[in-house]
C-alpha positions in Angstrom: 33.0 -10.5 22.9 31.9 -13.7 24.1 33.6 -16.6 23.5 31.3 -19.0 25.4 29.6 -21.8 22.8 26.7 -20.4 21.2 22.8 -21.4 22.0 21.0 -23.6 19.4 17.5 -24.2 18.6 16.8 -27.0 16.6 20.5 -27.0 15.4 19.9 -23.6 13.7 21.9 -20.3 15.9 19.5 -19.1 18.4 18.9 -15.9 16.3 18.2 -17.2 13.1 15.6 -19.9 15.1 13.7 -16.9 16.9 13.2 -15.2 13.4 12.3 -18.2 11.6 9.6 -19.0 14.3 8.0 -15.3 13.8 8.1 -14.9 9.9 6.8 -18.2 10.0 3.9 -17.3 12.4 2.9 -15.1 9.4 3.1 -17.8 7.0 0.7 -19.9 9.3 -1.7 -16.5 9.1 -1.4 -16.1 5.0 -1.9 -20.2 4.9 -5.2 -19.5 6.7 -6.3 -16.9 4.6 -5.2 -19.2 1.3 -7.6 -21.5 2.5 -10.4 -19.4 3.2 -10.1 -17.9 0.0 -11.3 -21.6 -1.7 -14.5 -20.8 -0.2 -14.6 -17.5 -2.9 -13.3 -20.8 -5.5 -15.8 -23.4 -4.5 -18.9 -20.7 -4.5 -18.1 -19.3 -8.1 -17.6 -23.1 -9.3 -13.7 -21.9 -10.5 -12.3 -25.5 -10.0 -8.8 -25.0 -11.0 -8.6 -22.0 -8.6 -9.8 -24.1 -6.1 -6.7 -26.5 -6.5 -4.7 -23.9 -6.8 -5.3 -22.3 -3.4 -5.6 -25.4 -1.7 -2.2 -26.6 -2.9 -0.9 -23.0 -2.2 -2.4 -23.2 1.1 -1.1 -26.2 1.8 2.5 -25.2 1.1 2.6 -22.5 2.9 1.0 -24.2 6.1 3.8 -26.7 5.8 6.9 -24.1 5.9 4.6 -21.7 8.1 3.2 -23.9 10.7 6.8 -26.6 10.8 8.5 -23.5 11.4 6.9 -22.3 14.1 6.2 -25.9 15.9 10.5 -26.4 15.1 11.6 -23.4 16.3 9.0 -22.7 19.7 12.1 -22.8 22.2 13.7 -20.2 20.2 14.9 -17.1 22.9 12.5 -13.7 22.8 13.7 -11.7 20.2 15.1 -8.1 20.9 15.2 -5.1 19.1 17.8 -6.5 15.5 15.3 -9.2 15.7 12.1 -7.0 15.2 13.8 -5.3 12.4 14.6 -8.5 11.0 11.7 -10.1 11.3 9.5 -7.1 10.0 11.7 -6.8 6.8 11.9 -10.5 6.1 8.1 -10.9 7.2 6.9 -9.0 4.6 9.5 -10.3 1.8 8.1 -14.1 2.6 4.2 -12.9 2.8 4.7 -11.6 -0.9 6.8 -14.8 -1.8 5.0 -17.2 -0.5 1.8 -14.8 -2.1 2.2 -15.1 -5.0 2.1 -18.9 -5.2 -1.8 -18.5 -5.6 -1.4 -16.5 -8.5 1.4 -19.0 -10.5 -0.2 -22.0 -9.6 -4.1 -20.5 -11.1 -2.5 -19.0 -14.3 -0.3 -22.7 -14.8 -3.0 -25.0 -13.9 -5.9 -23.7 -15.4 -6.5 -24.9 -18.9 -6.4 -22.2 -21.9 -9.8 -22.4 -23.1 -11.5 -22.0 -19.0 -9.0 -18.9 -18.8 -10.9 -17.9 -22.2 -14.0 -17.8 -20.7 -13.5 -15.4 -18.0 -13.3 -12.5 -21.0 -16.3 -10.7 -20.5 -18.4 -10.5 -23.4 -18.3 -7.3 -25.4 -14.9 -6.5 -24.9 -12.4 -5.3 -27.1 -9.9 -8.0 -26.1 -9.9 -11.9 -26.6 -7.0 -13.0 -23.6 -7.2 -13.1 -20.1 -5.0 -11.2 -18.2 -4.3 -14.2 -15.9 -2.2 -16.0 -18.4 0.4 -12.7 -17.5 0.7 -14.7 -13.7 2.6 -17.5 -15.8 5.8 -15.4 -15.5 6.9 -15.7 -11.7 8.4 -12.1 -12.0 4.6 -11.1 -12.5 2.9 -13.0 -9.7 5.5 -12.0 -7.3 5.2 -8.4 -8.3 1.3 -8.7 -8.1 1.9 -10.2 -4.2 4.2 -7.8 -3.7 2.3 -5.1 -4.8 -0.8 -6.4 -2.6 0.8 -6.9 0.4 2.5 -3.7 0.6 -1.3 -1.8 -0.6 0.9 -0.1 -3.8 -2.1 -1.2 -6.4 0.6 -1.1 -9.2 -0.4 -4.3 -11.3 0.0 -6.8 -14.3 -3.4 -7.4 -15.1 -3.9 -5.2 -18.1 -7.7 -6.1 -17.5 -8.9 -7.0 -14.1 -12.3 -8.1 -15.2 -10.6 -11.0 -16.7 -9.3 -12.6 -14.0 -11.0 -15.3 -12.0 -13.6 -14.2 -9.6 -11.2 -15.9 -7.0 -7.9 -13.9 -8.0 -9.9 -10.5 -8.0 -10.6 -11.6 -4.0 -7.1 -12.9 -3.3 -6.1 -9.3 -4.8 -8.3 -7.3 -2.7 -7.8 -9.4 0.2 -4.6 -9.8 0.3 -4.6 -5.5 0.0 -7.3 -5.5 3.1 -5.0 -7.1 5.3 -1.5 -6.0 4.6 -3.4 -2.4 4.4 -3.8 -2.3 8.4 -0.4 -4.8 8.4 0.1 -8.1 8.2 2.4 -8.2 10.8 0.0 -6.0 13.1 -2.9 -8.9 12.5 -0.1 -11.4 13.8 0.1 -9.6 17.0 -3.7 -10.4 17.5 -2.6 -13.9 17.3 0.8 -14.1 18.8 -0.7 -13.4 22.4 2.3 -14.7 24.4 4.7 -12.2 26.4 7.8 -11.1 24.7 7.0 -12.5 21.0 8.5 -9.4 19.4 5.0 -8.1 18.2 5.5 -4.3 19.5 9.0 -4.2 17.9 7.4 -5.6 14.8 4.3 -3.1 15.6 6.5 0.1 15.8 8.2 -0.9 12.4 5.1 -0.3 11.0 5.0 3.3 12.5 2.2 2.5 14.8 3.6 3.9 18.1 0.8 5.5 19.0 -0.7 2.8 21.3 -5.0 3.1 21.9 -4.8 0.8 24.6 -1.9 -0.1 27.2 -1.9 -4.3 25.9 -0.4 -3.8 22.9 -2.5 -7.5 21.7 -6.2 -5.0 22.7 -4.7 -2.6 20.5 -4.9 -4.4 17.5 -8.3 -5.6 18.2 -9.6 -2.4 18.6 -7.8 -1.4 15.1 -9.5 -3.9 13.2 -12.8 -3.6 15.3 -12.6 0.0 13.3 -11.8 -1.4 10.1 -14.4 -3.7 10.0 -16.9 -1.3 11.1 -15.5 1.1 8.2 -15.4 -1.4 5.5 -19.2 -2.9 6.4 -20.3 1.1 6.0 -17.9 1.6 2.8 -19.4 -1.8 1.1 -23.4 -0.1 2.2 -22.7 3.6 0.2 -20.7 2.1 -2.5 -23.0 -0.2 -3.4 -26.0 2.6 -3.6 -23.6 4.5 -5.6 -22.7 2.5 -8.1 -26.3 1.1 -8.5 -27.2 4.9 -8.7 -24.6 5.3 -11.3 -25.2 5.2 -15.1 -22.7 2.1 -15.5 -23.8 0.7 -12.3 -27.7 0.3 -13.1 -27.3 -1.9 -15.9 -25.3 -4.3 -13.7 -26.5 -7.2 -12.2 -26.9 -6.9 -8.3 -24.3 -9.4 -7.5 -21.8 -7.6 -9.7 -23.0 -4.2 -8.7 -21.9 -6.1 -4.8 -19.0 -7.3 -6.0 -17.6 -4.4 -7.1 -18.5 -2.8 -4.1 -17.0 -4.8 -1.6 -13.3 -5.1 -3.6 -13.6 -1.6 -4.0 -14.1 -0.9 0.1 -11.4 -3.3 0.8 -9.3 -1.5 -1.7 -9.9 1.9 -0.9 -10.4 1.7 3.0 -6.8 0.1 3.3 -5.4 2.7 0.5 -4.2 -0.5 -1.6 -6.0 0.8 -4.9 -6.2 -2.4 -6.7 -9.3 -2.6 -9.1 -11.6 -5.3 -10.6 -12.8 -3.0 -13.6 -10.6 -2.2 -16.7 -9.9 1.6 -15.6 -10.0 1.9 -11.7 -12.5 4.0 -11.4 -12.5 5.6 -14.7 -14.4 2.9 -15.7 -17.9 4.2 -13.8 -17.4 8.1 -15.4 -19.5 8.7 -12.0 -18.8 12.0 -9.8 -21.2 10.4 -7.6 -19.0 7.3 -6.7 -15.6 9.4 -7.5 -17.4 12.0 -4.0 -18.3 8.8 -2.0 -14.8 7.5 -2.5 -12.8 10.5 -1.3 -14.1 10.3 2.4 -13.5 6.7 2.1 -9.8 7.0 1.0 -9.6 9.9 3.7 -10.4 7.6 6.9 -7.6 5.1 5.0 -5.2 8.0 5.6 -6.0 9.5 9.3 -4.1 7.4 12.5 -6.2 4.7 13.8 -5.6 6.6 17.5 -8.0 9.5 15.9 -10.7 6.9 14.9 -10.6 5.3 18.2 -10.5 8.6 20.2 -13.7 9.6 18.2 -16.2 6.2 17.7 -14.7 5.2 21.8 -14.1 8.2 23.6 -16.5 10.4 21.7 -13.9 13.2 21.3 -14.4 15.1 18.2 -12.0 17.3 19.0 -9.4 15.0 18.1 -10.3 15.2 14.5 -9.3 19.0 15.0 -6.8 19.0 17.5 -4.1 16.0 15.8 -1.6 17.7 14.6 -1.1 15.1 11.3 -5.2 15.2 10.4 -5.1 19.1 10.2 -2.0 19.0 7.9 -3.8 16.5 5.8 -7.1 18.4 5.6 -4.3 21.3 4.6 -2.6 18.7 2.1 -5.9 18.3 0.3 -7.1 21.9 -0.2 -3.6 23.2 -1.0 -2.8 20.7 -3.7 -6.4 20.4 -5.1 -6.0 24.2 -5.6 -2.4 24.0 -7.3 -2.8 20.8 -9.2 -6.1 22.5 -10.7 -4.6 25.4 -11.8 -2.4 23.7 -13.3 -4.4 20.9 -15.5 -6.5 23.7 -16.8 -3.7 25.6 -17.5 -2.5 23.2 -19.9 -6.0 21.9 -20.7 -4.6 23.1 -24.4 -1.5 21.5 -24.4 -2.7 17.8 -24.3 -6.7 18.0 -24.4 -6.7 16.2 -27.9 -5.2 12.8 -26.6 -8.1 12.4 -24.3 -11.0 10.1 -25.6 -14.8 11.0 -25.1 -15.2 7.7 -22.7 -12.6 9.0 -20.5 -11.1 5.7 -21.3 -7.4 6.0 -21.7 -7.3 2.3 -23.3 -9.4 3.8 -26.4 -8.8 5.6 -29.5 -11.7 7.9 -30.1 -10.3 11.5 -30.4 -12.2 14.0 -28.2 -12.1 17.5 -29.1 -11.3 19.7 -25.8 -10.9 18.9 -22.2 -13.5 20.8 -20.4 -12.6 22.3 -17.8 -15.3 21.1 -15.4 -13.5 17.0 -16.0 -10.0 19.2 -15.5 -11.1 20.3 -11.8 -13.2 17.0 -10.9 -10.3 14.8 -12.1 -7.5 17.3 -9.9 -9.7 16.8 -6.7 -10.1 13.1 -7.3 -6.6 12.6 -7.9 -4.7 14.4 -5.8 -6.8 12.9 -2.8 -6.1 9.7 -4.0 -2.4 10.6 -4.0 -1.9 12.3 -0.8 -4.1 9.1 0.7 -1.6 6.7 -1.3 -4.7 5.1 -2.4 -4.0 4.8 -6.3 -7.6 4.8 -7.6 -7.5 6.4 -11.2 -10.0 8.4 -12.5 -8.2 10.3 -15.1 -5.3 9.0 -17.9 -2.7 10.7 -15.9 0.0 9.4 -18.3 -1.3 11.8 -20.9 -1.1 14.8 -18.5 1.7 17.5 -18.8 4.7 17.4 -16.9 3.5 19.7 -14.2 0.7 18.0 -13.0 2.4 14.6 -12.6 5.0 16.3 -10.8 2.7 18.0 -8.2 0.7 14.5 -7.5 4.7 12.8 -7.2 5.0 15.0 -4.2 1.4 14.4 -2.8 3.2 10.7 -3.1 6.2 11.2 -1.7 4.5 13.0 1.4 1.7 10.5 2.1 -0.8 10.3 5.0 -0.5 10.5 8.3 1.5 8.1 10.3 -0.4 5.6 12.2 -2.6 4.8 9.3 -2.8 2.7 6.2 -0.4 5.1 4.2 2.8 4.9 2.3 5.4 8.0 2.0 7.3 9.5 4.1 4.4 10.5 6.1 3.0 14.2 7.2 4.5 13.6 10.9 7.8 13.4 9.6 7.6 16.1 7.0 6.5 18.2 9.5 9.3 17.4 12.0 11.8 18.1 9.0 10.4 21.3 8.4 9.8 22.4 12.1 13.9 21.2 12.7 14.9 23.3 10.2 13.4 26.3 11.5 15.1 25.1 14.5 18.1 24.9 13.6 18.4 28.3 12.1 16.4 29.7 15.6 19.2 28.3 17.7 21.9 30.2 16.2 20.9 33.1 18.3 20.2 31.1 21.2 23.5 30.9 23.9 24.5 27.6 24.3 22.9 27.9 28.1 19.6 28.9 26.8 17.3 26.5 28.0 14.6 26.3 25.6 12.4 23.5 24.4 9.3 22.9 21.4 6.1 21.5 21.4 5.1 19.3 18.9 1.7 17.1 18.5 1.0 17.3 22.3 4.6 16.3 23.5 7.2 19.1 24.7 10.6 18.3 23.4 13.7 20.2 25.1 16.8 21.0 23.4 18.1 16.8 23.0 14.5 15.3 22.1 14.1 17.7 19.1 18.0 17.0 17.6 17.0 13.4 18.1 13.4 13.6 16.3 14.8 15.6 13.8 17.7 13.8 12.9 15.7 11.0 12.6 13.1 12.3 10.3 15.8 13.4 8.0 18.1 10.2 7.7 15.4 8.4 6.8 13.7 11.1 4.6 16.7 11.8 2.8 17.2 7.9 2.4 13.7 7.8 1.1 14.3 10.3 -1.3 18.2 8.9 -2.5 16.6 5.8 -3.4 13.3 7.9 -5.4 16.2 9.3 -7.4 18.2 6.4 -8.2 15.4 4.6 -9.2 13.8 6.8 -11.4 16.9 7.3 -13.3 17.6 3.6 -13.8 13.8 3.5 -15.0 13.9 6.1 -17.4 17.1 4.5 -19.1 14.8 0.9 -19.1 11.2 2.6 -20.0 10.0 3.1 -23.3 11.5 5.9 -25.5 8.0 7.7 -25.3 8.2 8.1 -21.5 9.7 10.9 -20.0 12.0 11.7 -16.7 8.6 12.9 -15.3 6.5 9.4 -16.5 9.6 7.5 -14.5 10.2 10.0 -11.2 6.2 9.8 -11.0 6.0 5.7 -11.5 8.7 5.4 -9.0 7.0 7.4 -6.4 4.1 5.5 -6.9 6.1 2.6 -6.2 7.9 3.5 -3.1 5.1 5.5 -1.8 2.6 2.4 -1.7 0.3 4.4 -4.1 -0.7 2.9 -7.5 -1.3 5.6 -9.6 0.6 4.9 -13.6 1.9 6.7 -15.9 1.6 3.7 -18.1 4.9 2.3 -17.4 4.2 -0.3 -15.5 2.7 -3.6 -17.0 3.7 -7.0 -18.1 5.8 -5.3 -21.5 7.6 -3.4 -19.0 11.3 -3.9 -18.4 12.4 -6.7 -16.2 14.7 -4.4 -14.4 12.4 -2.3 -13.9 9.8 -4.7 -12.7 12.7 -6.3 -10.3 13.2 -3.0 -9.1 10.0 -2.3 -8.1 9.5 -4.9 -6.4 12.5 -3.2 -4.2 10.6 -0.3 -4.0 7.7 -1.4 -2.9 8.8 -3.4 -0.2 11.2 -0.8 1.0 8.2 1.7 0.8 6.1 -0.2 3.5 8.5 -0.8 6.3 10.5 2.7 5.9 13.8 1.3 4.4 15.6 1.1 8.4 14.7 -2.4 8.7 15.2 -3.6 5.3 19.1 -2.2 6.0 19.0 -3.9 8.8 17.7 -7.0 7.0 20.2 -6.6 4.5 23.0 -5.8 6.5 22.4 -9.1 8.9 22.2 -10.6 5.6 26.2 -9.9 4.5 27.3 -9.6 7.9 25.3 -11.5 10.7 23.6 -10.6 13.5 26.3 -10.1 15.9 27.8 -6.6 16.3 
């Protein structure tokens, strides 16, 4: 241990000055976006919004911008400062968030909150006077940022034009990562970026820069989310709900959708997700959408660049997905028409799970379209809800918790624990029984994804995969018991495992737990979840653990 005098930047310890100049590099990036966003204000003459952002903006510059112009001598950071800076990145992007969303529902007078109720609804108050409660806007930021689509807005159409953007927005970005968008900006040699890009599970690099990388990352996004915006707006004009819209709306609802559903974030500007619409049409047009959420950007870039189709066929985490789909389509189908019997009177003829009508019979045709939807929506970690899910048996909420708990593949916009990993867990375990027989001599090795692992690599990869799977799944467990002893006496264990997984996962699929009546606990929980969800819990440990202890080892 040294005992030389330590280094200071600024008077703060070198290490705290090297993370406080990177998390507040993505301060400076969410005080951009803050700012842009009055443009959405200014256009749909929301005034109060307006000030809102701006003032929002503005503080968020201040810490964001002074940090990183205080602490630009700070030393490169190293491997505990990636973790670091990941973990505490994300917890300041949803803090600082969610400012947007206190400062709208504070300053904006009761009777111009009023007004955003559409007309012919069966509810007179705007959900944005639930964004008074700080617990509630953090959540909704957190919630955002980490693309779980869980919310507090018992009715998004009520919202201001300008918080249904900073919603999907906000979902759009962190989707792909807000810390991967930094690296595009943070073009300067040993920055930390790749350490903070490999916390989001992107090793995979498409170019050798890792700064081109990202470029090329969001050059496919936007090109997916201009051709998401095109069909879903045909769709939902071609839809029954869609054609008495206006063509603005009909837009609008098109492009928070995309965003939405491209980056798996699930949040929704009408009162049912996608319920709302009743449309097979724009329930078919979504599923390929939420699909290219879920498939590694490396795929996508080996296909539109390199023209190698193959890929699709060949990556070992996209066949296991296209697997993923048919086998739990096919089992959670079964099942919801199974126990169509058990449960089809609570359903409503509107397939509107807010109403009261009582519907006699759940055909089975709705039963297999709302499995398919669902499940795909699960497995992507989208959260787009076609179906009252809450009202479901027991099975079928349990089959789409796994589909949850599994995710996408790694390397994309998904939550989980990821197929890669899964797969490595159950590929170990075979191993491990295989090697019994094996003399200690034996030189043997495995191949996995295109890499050939000897006898060391695959112990490593599989250890690995199963601390932080079995950390994963520690945490679903504790947290779904502390929910089911906070949630409402009609809940069940099953209503509170499946909300949790939701949570942790990234996904946004409900029981009906979660809302502004929920319990605080549980809401403060969540808000664990969520953000432990997104980076993988490792370097929220680690964040935690520097926290108690310091950075030194």
């Amino acid at each position: 241990m040294s005992h030389g005098r330590r280094r200071t930047v600024a008077g703060w310890p070198a290490d705290l000055a090297t993370i406080a100049r990177d998390v507040g590099s993505l301060l400076a990036m969410q005080a951009t976006m803050m700012t842009a966003t009055v443009i959405v204000a200014l256009v749909f003459r929301e005034w109060y919004s307006a000030l809102s952002f701006l003032i929002a903006g503005g503080v968020t510059a201040l810490v964001g911008f002074g940090a990183r112009r205080a602490f630009s001598e700070a030393p490169n950071p190293r491997m505990k400062h990636g973790m670091i800076i990941a973990a505490s990145g994300w917890l300041m992007t949803a803090v600082f968030g969610s400012l947007p969303f206190l400062l709208t529902a504070h300053l904006t007078p009761v009777e111009i909150s009023a007004a955003y109720v559409p007309t012919g609804v069966d509810y007179s108050q705007s959900s944005l006077v639930y964004f008074t409660n700080p617990l509630h806007a953090l959540f909704e930021s957190m919630s955002g940022w980490t693309g779980s689509g869980l919310t507090m807005a018992v009715h998004e159409p009520s919202l201001p034009r300008t918080i249904q953007w900073w919603r999907s927005f906000i979902q759009w970005v962190g989707g792909v990562g807000v810390i991967v968008l930094t690296v595009s900006i943070l073009a300067r040699p040993g920055s930390g970026s790749y350490t903070l890009y490999r916390s989001e599970t992107r090793e995979e690099r498409i170019h050798p820069s890792i700064i081109s990388t990202v470029r090329e990352v969001w050059k496919i996004f936007l090109l997916y989310t201009v051709l998401s915006i095109t069909v879903l707006f045909v769709a939902i004009r071609l839809s029954e709900y869609g054609a008495a819209l206006p063509l603005w709306q009909a837009g609008w609802q098109a492009i928070n959708h995309a965003m939405t559903g491209l980056s798996t974030g699930g949040f929704s500007v009408t009162d049912n997700s996608i319920a709302t619409y009743d449309s097979p049409l724009i329930e078919t047009v979504l599923l390929p959408i939420m699909t290219l959420g879920a498939i590694a950007f490396p795929v996508h870039y080996a296909i539109l660049r390199n023209r190698d189709y193959g890929k699709l066929l060949s990556d070992l985490q996209t066949k296991w997905l296209f697997v993923g789909f048919l086998v739990g389509v096919v089992l959670l189908s079964a099942q919801n028409v199974a126990s169509v019997s058990a449960y089809a009177d609570a359903f409503t003829g509107t397939k509107n799970w807010f109403g009261v009508a009582p519907l006699v019979g759940y055909p089975t045709a709705d039963a297999l379209r709302d499995s398919v939807f669902q499940f795909i929506s699960a497995l992507t970690c989208t959260g787009f809800q076609s179906a009252p899910i809450g009202r479901w048996a027991a099975g079928g909420k349990l089959i789409v918790s796994g589909a949850m708990v599994i995710g996408g593949a790694a390397g994309s916009t998904v939550g989980g624990i990821k197929i890669i990993r899964a797969y490595t867990i159950a590929r170990g375990i075979k191993w491990q029984f295989a090697r019994v027989f094996l003399p200690a001599s034996a030189v043997v090795s495995i191949r996995m994804n295109g890499r050939r692992l000897n006898r060391t690599e695959m112990d490593r990869e599989f250890s690995e995969a199963a601390i932080v799977t079995l950390l994963w799944l520690i945490l679903l467990v504790a947290s779904s018991l502390v929910l089911a002893n906070v949630a409402a006496p009609s809940f069940t264990y099953a209503d509170a495992l499946f909300e949790v997984a939701s949570a942790q996962g990234n996904v946004g699929l409900s029981s009906g737990i979660t809302g502004p009546g929920m319990h605080p606990v549980g809401e403060a929980m969540f808000l664990l979840n969520m953000w432990i969800g997104r980076l993988e819990i490792i370097p929220v440990l680690v964040f935690l653990r520097s926290a108690l202890y310091g950075l030194e080892p």
